[in-house]
C-alpha positions as CSV (number, residue, x, y, z in Angstrom):
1,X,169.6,348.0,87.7
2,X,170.9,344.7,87.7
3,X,174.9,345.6,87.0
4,X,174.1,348.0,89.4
5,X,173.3,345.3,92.0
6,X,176.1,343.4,91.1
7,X,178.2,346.0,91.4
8,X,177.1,346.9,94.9
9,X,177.5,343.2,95.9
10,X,180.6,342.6,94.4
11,X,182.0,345.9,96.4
12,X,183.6,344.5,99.8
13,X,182.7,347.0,102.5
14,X,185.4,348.5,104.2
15,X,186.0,347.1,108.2
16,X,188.5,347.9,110.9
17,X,188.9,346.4,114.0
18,X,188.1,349.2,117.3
19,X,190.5,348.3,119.9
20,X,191.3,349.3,123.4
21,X,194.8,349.9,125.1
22,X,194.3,348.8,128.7
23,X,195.2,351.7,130.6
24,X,197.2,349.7,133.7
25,X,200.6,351.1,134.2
26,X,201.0,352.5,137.4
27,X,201.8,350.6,140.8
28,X,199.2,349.5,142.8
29,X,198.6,347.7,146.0
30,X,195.3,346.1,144.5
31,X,195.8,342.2,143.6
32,X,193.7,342.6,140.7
33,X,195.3,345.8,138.8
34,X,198.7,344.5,140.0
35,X,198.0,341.3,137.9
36,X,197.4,343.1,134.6
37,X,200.7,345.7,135.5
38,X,202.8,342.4,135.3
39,X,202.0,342.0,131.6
40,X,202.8,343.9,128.4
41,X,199.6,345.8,127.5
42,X,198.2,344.6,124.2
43,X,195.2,345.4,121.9
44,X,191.9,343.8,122.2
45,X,189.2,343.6,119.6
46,X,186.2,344.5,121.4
47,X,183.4,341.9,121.8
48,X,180.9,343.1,124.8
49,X,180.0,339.7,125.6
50,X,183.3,337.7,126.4
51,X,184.8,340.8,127.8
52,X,182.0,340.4,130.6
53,X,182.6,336.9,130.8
54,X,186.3,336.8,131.3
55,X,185.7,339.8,133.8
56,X,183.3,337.9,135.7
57,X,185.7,335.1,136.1
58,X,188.4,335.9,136.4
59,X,187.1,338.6,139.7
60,X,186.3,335.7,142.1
61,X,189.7,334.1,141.9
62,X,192.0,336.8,142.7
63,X,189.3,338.3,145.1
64,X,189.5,335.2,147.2
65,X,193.2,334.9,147.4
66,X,193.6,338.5,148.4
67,X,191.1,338.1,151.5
68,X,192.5,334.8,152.8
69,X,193.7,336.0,155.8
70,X,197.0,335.8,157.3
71,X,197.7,332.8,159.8
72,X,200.3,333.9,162.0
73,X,200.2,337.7,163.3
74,X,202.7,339.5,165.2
75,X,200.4,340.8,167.9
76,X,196.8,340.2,168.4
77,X,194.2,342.6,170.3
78,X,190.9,341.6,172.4
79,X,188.9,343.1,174.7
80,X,186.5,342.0,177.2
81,X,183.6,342.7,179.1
82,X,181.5,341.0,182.2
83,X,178.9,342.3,184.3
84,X,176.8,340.5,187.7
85,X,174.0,341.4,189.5
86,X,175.2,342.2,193.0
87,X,172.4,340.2,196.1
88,X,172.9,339.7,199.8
89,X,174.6,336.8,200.8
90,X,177.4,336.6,198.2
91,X,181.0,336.6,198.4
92,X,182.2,339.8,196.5
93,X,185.8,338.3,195.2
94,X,187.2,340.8,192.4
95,X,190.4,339.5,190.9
96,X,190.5,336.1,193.0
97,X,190.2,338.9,196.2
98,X,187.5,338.7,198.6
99,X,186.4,342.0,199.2
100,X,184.4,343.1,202.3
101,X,180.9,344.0,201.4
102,X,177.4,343.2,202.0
103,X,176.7,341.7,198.8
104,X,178.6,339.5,196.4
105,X,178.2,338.3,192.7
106,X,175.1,336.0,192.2
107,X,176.9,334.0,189.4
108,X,177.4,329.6,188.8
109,X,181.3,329.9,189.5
110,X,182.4,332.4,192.4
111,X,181.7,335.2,190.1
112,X,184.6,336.9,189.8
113,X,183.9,340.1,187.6
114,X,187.4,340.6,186.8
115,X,188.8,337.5,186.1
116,X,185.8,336.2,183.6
117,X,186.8,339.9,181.4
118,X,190.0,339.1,181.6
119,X,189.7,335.7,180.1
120,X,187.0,336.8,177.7
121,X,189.5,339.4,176.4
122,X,192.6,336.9,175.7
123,X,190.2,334.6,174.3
124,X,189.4,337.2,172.6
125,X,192.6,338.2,170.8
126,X,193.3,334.3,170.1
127,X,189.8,334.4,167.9
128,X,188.0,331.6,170.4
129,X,185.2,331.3,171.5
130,X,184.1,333.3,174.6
131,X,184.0,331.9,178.2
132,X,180.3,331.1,178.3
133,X,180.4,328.6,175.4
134,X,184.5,327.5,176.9
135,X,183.0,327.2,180.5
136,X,179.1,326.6,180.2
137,X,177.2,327.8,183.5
138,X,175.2,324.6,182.7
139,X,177.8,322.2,183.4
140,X,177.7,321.6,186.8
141,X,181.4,320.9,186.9
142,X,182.1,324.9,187.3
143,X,179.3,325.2,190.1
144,X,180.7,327.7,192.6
145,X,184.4,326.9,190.8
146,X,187.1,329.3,191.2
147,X,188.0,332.0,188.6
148,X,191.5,331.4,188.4
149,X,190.8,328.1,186.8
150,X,189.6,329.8,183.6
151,X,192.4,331.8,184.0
152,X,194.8,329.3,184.1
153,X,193.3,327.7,181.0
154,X,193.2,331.1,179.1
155,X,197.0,331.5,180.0
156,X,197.5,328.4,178.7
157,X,195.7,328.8,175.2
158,X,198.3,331.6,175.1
159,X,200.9,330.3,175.5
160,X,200.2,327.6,173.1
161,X,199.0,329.8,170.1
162,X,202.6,331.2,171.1
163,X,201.7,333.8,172.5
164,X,202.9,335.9,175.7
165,X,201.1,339.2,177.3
166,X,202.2,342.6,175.6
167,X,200.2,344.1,178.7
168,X,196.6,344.6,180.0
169,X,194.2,347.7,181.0
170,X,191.5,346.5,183.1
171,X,188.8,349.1,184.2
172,X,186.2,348.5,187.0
173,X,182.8,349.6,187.0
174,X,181.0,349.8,190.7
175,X,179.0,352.7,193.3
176,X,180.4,350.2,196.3
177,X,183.0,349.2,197.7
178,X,185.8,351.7,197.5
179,X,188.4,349.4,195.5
180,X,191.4,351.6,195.9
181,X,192.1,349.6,199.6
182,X,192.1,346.5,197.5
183,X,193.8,347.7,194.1
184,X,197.4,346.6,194.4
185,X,196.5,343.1,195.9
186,X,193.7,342.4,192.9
187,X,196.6,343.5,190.4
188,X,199.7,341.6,192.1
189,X,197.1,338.6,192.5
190,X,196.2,339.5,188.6
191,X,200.0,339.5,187.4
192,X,200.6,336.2,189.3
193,X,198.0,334.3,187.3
194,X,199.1,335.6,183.9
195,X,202.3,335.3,185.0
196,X,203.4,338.9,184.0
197,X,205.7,341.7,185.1
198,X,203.3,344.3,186.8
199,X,204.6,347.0,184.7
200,X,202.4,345.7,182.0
201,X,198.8,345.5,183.7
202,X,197.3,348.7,184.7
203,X,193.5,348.6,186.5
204,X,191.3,351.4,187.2
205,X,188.2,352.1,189.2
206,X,185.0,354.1,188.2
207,X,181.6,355.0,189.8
208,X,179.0,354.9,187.4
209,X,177.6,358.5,188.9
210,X,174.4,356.4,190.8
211,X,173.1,355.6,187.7
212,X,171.2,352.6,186.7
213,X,171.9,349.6,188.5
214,X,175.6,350.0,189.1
215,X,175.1,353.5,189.7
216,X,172.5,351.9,192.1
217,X,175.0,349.2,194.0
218,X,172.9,346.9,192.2
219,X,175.4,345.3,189.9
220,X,179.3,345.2,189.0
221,X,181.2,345.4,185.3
222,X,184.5,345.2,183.6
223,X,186.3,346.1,181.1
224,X,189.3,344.9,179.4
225,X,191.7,345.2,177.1
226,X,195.2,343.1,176.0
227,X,197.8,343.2,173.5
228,X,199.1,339.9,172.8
229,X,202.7,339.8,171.0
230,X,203.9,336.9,169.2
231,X,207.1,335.0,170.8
């Protein structure tokens, strides 16, 4: 018994390695497989527990290089929207135009509908903040304070991002007034302020079918859209 032990002890057991070919040799638009594409492929001895590790590691460093996003963009999209409550004894200016009506925007500046979804939709596109935070109905500054003047400044956040309108679709939302009297003097008055050719701003009109208030003649919304194109 004991040669035998001896024997058996003496008696190296047989070992091989178990290796893995890493599989990545095709193209591919992923920052992560692309990175393992760019070297030779090579046999690994398997060990479960730094193969996690190194996995785990290495993840969060390509991962966060890959989302950085991009700083300059060719063309930039936004949209905006603004709705007031409509009460006797308001002007009712849409687009810097005073419209006849027997109600107006109750609002802290003149409460032009248009004008504050236009401005929210280029600040929009330029990722800033929107015209309540820009323009705060608290600051008493902007009491009863003409639209154009956050148009102006929107125009000029444009332009200095660099910037310049690829064109605009504005769409109105109201029971009363009939705007189609008014439409081309609210859109040459609109492509005066952003100082673009009127080929590229385009407004509409809707009822909202006398439902809910602006069905009702009880309020007025906008929307808006813009395409902003890099210089």
């Amino acid at each position: 018994m004991a040669m035998a032990s001896s024997l058996f002890i003496s008696t190296p057991i047989p070992t091989k390695s178990i290796s893995k070919q890493i599989p990545f040799s095709f193209p591919s638009s992923n920052p992560i497989i692309r990175s393992f594409t760019h070297k030779p492929s090579r046999n690994l001895v398997v060990s479960s527990s730094a193969a996690a590790t190194n996995a785990i590691e290495a993840e969060p460093q390509t991962s966060n290089s890959a989302t950085t996003p991009a700083k300059s963009l060719p063309f930039r999209v936004g949209h905006g929207f603004d709705l007031h409550r409509l009460e006797p004894g308001y002007p009712l200016i849409i687009g810097g135009i005073n419209i006849p009506h027997d109600r107006g925007c109750e609002a802290h500046s003149d409460g032009d509908v248009l004008l504050h979804c236009v401005v929210d939709a280029i600040l929009g596109a330029l990722g800033l903040p929107d015209i309540g935070q820009i323009f705060p109905d608290t600051d008493p500054k902007w009491k009863g304070a003409p639209s154009s003047v956050f148009m102006e400044e929107a125009v000029r956040l444009m332009h200095e991002a660099g910037y310049e309108l690829g064109n605009l679709d504005a769409t109105l939302i109201l029971q009363r007034p009939k705007v189609s009297p008014h439409k081309e003097a609210i859109r040459a008055n609109l492509c005066k302020l952003l100082g673009a050719d009127p080929s590229v701003v385009n407004l509409k009109a809707k009822t909202h079918e006398k439902v809910d208030s602006l069905g009702e003649n009880r309020s007025i919304a906008a929307h808006t859209v813009v395409l902003l194109m890099k210089k």
